[in-house]
N, C-alpha and C positions, 0 to 999 in steps of 0.2 A: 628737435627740442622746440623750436619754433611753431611748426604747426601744432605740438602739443598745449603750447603757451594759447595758441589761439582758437583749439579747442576750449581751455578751461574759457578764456574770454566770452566764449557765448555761451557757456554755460552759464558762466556769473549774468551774461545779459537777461540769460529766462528767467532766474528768479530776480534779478534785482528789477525787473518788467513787471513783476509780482507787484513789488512793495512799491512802485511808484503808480501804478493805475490801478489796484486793486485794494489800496489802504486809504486816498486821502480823503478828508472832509472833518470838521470838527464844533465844537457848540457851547452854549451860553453858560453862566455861572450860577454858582450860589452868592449869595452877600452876608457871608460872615461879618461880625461885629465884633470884635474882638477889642483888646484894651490895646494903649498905646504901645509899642514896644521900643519903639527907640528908631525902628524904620517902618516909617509908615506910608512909603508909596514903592512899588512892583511895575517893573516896565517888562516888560516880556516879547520875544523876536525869537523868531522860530516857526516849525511845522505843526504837523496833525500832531506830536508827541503834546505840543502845547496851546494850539489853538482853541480859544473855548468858545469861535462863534464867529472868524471873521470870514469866513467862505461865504459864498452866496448862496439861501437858499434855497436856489433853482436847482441846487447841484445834488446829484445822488450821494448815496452813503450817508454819512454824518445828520444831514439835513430828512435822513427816511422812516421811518420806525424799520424795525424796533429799536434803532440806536438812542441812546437817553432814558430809555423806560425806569431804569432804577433812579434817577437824576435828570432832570426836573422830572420825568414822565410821560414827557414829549418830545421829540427831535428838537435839537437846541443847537447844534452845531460841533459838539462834543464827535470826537472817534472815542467811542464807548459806550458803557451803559450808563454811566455818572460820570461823579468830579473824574478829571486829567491828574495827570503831574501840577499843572499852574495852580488848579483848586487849595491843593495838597502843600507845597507849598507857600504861600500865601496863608493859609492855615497856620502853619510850623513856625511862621513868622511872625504872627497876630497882625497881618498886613489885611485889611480887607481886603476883599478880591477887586481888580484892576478893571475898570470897561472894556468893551473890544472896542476898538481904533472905527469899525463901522458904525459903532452905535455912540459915539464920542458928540453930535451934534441931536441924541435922542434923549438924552439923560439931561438931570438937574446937574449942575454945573459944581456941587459939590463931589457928585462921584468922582469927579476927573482926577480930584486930588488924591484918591488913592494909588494912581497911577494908571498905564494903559498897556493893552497888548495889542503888540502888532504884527503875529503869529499869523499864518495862513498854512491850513494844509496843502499837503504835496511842494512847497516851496523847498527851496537850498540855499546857499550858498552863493551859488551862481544860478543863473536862469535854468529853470526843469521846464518841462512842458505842462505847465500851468498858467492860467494868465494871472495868476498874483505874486506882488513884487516879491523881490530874493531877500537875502538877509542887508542885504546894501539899500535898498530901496526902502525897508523898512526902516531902517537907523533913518533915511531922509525924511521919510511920513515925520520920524521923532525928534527931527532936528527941527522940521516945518513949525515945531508946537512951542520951542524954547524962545521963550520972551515973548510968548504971547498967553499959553494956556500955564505953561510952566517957567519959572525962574530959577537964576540958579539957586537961592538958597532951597528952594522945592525940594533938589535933589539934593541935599547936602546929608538927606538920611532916607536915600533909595538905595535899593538892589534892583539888577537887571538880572535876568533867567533869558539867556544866549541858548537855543534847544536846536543842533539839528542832529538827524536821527538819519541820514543816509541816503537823500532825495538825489543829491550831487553826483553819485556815482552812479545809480540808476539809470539818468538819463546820459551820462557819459556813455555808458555801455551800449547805448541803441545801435551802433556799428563794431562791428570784430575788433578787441583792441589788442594790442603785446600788453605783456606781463609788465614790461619797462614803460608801455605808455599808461596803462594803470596804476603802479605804483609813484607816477610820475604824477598823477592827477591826484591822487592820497594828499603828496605834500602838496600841490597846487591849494586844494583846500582847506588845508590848515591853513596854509600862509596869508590865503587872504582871510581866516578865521581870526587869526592874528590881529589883523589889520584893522576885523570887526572891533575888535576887544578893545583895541588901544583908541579905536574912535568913539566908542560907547563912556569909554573912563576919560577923554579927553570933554567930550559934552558935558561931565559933570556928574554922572552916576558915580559911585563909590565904591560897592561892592556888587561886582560881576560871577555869578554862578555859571558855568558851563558843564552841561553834563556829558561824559563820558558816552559812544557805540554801548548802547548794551552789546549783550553776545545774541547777535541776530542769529549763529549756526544752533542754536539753542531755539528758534521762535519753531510754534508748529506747523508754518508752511518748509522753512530748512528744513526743519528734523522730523519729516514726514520719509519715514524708511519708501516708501513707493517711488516717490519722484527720483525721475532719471537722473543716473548718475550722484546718487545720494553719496556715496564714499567720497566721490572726488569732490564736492559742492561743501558737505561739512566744512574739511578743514580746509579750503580755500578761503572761506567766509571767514571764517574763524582770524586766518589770519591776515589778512586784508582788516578786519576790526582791530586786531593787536597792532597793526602797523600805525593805524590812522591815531587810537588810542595812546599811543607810545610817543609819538610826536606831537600829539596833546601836551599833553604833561609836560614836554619840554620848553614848546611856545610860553605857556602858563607861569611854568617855572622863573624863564627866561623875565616874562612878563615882572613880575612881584619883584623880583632881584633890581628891575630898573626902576620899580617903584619904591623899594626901601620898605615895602609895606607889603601884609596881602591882600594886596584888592582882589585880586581876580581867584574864586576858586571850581574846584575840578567836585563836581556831584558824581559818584561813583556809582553810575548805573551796572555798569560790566558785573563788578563783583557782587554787585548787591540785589541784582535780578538774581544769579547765579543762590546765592544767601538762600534766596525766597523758592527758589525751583527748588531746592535740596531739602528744607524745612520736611521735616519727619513730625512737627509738632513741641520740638522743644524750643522754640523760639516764643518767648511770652508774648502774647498779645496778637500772636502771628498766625492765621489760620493755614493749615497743611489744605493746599490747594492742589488742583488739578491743573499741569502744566503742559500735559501731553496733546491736549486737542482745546479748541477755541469753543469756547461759550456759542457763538453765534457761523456753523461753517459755511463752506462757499457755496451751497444748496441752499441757505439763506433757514437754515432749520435751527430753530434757539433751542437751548437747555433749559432746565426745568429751574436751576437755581444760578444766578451771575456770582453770586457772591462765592458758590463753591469754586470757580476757574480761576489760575489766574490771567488767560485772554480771553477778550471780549471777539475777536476775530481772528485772522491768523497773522498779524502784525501788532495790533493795538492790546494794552493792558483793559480788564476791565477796571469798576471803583474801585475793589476789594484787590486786585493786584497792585493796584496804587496806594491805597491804603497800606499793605504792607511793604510796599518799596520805602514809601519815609516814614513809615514806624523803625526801619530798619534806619534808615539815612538820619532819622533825627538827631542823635545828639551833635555828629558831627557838624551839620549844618547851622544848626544853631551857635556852634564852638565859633563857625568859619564867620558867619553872614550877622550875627548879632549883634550890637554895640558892645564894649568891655564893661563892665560895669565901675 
């Protein structure tokens, strides 16, 4: 049973080896203008799911064409072809979109107040093999800025967008591990996810969005029937996501229950990617996308349309996969994250 457990481990290492050198890089925004909403600034921490530009341009992917061509039109720092998740919502929210944390001393000193992101792809949790800071170092860049660029009234009508999408495990995997030292690093990650949360809402933000593992055994580097070992790798993945997912929720739960309140809430990627794969077309507003292969594959060979797919690569959503991830997520986000009236 043993050597079995430490077969599957290296199998989880080859592809979760995938998603952590062959996805990350990310790029710059739009500047929506929207009306006031009641929360008008977005702090953002997280990976390539949510970075819109703080990688260095020296770096491949994100930073190369074709990535951006539908959004700005030029490599921006975006993993995709346009807007991200952050775009999308900061949208949803009539929040303008937020500076990147690098371009934070290039701008007119009124962007700042719309808030700022301090996202880097390929980051975690804990340190990945990237040189930019973790999700801890980031909340420090944003501590760095309180009582100086921001006050607390500032944040008295902020949300914070917490995004990691599975960089932490990745790099754990780089050596054979047990079954019991894997699921044992799952909760490791929550807990200090936890720790994230409660130090994000103790600074002074309010409402805290964290999103959910989508179902990676669903992206189309997993769910490519070729790759070795395809039976055993689905539902491992699968549920390694349900686990981490599962004690999500709990944390979260836990969280709100000590606050009396809900500050903190859960953005349901899992079921709501799953939503947008299944879409036959009776979903209004929702275009029936191609889920089965990536817009842009690893031969570096683009589609004729982005907006038909919904991956831009074989990890990353394109616009129009984002676009229907919170047409889907919309009311509820707005229920969770919006002032009452």
């Amino acid at each position: 049973m043993n050597s079995l457990m430490k077969l599957l481990a290296s199998i989880l290492l080859f592809i979760f080896s995938y998603l952590l050198f062959g996805d990350i890089v990310a790029a710059e925004s739009s500047n929506q203008n929207h009306p006031f909403s009641g929360r008008n600034k977005l702090f953002v921490f997280g990976d390539s799911y949510a970075d819109t530009g703080n990688t260095n341009t020296t770096d491949k992917g994100a930073w190369a064409y074709p990535y951006s061509i539908t959004y700005p039109g030029k490599p921006s720092g975006r993993f995709s072809d346009g807007h991200i998740s952050t775009d999308f919502l900061a949208q949803l929210l009539r929040i303008k979109l937020p500076v990147t944390y690098k371009k934070k001393d290039d701008v007119d000193k009124i962007r700042l107040q719309y808030g700022m992101s301090f996202a880097y792809g390929g980051t975690g949790v804990f340190d990945t093999k990237v040189k930019y800071p973790n999700m801890t170092g980031q909340i420090n860049l944003f501590e760095q800025l309180l009582g100086n660029v921001y006050s607390p009234s500032d944040l008295s009508s902020s949300v914070a967008l917490v995004s990691v999408a599975g960089n932490d495990y990745i790099n754990f995997l780089n050596t054979t591990r047990s079954f019991k030292e894997i699921m044992q690093f799952i909760e490791d990650v929550v807990k200090q996810t936890e720790v994230n949360l409660r130090r994000i809402h103790t600074l002074g933000v309010k409402k805290i969005a964290i999103p959910s593992l989508s179902p990676l055994q669903d992206i189309p580097y997993f769910a490519n029937t070729s790759l070795p070992f395809h039976d055993i790798i689905q539902p491992a993945v699968k549920y390694l996501v349900k686990y981490h997912n599962d004690l999500l929720q709990k944390i979260v739960a836990k969280l709100n229950n000590e606050n009396n309140h809900s500050a903190f809430t859960i953005i349901d990627y899992y079921n709501t990617f799953l939503t947008v794969f299944n879409n036959k077309g009776e979903i209004p507003g929702i275009l029936q996308l191609n889920v089965s292969k990536p817009c842009l594959d690893n031969g570096g060979t683009l589609c004729d349309d982005p907006r038909s797919f919904f991956f831009w690569d074989a990890i990353h959503p394109t616009q129009e996969g984002w676009k229907s991830v919170y047409k889907v997520l919309r009311n509820n986000i707005t229920a969770a994250l919006m002032p009452k009236a």
